[in-house]
N, C-alpha and C positions, 0 to 999 in steps of 0.2 A: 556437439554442444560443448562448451567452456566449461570448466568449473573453476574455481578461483580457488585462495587459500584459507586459515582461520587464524586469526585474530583472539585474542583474548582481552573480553573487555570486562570486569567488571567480575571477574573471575570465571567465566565461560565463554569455551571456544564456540566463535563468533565465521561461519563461511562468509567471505565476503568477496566477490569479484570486481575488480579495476579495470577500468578499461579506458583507451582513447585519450586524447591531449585537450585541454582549455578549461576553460571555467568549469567546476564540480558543479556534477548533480547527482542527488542521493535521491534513489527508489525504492519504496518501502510497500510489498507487497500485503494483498489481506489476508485473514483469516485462513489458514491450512495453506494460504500459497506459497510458490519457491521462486526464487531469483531466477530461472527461464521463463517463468511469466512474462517477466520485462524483456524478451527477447529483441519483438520487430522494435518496442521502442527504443531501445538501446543502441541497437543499429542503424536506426536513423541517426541519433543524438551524436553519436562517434562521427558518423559521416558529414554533420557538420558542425566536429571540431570541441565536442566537449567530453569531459572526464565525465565517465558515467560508474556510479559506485553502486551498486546493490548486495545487499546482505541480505542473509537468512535470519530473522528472530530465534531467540531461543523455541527449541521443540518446533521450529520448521525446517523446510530444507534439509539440510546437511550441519546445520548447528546442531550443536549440544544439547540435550534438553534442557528445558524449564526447569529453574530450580523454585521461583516462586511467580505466585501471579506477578501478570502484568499490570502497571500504572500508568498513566499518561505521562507524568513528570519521569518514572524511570524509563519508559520508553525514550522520551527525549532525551535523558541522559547517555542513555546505551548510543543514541545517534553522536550527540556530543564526544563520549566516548571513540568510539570508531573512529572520528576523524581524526584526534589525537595519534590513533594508535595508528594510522595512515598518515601523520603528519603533512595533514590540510590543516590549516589554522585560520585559512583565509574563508570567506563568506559561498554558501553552499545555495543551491535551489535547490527546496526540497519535497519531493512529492508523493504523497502517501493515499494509497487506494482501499475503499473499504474502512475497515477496523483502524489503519494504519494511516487513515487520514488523520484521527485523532493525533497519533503521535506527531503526524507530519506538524501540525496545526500548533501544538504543545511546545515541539521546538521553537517555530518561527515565533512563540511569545517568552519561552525563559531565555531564548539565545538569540536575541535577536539581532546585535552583532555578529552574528557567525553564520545569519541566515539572509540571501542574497533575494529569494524570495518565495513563497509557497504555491504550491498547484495541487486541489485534491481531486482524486477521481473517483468520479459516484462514491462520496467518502458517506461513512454512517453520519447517521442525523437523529439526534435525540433531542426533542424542545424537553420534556420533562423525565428524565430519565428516572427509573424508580424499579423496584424489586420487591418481591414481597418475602423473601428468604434473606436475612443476613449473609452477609459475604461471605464470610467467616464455614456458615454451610454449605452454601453456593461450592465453595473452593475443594472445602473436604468430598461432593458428592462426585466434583469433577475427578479426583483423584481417584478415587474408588470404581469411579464407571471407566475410569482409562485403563487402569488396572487390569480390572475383569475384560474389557474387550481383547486386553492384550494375550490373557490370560487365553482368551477363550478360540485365540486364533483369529481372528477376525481381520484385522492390519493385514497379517503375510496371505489370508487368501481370499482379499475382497478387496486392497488398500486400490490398487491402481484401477480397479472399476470403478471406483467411487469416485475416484480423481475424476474421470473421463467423463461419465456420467453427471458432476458436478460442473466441470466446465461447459459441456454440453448446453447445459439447462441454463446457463448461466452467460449465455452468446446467442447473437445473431448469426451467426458467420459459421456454426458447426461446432467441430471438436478443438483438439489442440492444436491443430493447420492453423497457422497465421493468413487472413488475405493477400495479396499479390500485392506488392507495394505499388502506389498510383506516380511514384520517382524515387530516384534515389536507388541506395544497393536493396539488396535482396531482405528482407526481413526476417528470414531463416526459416526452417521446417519444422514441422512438430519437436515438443521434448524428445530426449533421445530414450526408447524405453527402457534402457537398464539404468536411467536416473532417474525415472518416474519409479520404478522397483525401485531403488534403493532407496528413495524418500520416503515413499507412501504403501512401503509392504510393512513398516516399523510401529512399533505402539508410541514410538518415542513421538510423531507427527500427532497424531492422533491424538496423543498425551496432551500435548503442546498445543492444541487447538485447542480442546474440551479445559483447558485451565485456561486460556489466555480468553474464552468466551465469557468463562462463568462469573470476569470481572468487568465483563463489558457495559452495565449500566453502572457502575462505579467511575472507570474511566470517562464514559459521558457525562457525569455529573462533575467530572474533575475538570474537564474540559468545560464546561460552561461556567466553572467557578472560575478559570482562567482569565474570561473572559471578561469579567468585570475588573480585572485589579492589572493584568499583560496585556495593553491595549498590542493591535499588531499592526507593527512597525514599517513592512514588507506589502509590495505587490504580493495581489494572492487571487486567482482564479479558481473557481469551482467549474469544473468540468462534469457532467453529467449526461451516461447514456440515456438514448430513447428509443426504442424498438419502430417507431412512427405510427403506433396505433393508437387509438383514440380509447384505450381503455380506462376505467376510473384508476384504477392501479397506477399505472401509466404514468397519468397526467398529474394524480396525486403528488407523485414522486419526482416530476417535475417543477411542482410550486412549491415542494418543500425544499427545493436544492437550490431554487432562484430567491427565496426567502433570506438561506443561507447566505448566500453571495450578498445580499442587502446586507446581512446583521455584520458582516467582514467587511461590508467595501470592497467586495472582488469583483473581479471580471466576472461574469456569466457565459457558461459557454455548455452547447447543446452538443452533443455527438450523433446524428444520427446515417443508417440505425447503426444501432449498439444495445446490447444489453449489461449488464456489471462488469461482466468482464472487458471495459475498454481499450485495453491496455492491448487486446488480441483482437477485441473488432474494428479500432480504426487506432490502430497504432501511429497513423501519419496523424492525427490532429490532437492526440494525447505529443507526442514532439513539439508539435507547433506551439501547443500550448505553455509547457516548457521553456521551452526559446523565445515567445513572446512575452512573457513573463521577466525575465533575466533581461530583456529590453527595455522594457519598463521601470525596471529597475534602474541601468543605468539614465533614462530618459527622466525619471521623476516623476513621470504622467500618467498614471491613472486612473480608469473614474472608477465611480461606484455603481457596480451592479450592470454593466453594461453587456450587452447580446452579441455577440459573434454572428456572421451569418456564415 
């Protein structure tokens, strides 16, 4: 497995790996994830012919920690940032999964110049986002619980069960084994485990999740303010898994992601199966998506809310 180098954006070291030749695209992993998530899709996207840039958020991966919550607007900056510090100036597809759809999303409206075009995957969805603790709490409680976990051992002798176990739950397809690509080169083999230990045995991840959470109906509210004043500019497909069962859950999570795609004007597009983690269940149609997207782009066409088959 790769690991790339660090970047300093905004005054913390920033991992960030480069990779492949042609039109930029940034991957922006969710909540507790690391830059080998984007494994198989990367290696398709190289295979044909684009730069594929993925980074670590502060307190994941191999970056630095968290020095303060996250925002939607800083998170698009940090993206804006990094490419600077990469000297890309030119226009990015950018695509954020989970939590980090938001930022994805955030960018392609303050930078839209710089954004070539957007794709989220099973990104979060908040129509009414609301808390009933101030942020302000929220943030100090996160601190204090990362704290005592770290304090109490729990990172170095549970961190990479939790990983597995979380991926696990959170797929179709098993553990961290990518499926068998359907073409193309090989999609790569599970993390490599002494980088899953060195991310996920630290309180620093852990830290970094439990802060970058405890602002997360914040952020969705930042993002639907966006929404009314950064119309977006950009092709943008909503990508969303579905395990193909007919649960209420399920189907729920279905209507709210094809809603989504209405309120954007994106493509509509189903993964199935899949579960959250798409990015490791069907890594060929999270690429495609990508790539089709960035055609769109240059083509100018298209529609609103439309279904993949």
């Amino acid at each position: 497995m790769t690991t790339g180098r660090f970047v300093r954006v905004d005054g913390v070291p920033l991992h960030v790996l480069v990779e492949g030749g042609g039109p930029p695209v940034v991957l922006s992993a969710g909540l507790a994830m690391a830059w080998f998530d984007w494994d198989p899709v990367a290696a398709l996207l190289v295979a044909q012919g684009r730069t594929v840039i993925r980074f670590d958020r502060p307190g994941h991966g191999l970056s630095a920690p968290a020095t303060a919550p996250s925002t939607a607007a800083g998170e698009a900056r940090r993206i804006a940032g990094l490419l600077d510090a990469l000297g890309l100036t030119g226009p990015v597809t950018v695509a954020g999964h989970s939590i980090a759809g938001f930022h994805a999303e955030a960018f392609a409206r303050l930078y839209p110049g710089r954004t070539a075009a957007l794709v989220l995957v099973d990104t979060s969805i908040e129509e009414e986002p609301r808390s009933v603790l101030p942020a302000a709490v929220r943030t100090g409680a996160a601190r204090v619980f990362g704290r005592a976990l770290t304090a109490a051992g729990l990172p170095a002798a549970l961190g990479p069960l939790a990983r597995r176990a979380a991926v696990r739950a959170s797929r179709t397809g098993g553990g961290d084994r990518p499926p068998p690509p359907a073409g193309g080169p090989p999609a790569g083999g599970p993390p490599a485990a002494d980088l899953v230990r060195r991310c996920y045995r630290t309180g620093r991840v852990w830290r970094g999740a439990l802060l970058e959470n405890s602002r997360y109906p914040d952020t969705a509210a930042e993002v639907l303010a966006l929404r009314t004043g950064r119309p977006l500019a950009v092709p943008a497909t909503v990508l969303t898994g579905y395990d193909g069962s007919a649960g209420r859950r399920a189907l729920r999570w279905l209507a709210r992601q094809a809603e989504l795609a209405d309120r954007l004007g994106a493509r509509f597009e189903v993964a199935e199966p899949a579960g959250h983690l798409v990015m490791l269940d069907r890594p060929d149609q999270v690429a495609r998506a990508v790539l089709d997207a960035a055609v769109r782009r240059s083509s100018c066409s298209y529609g609103r809310g439309q279904r993949l088959a």
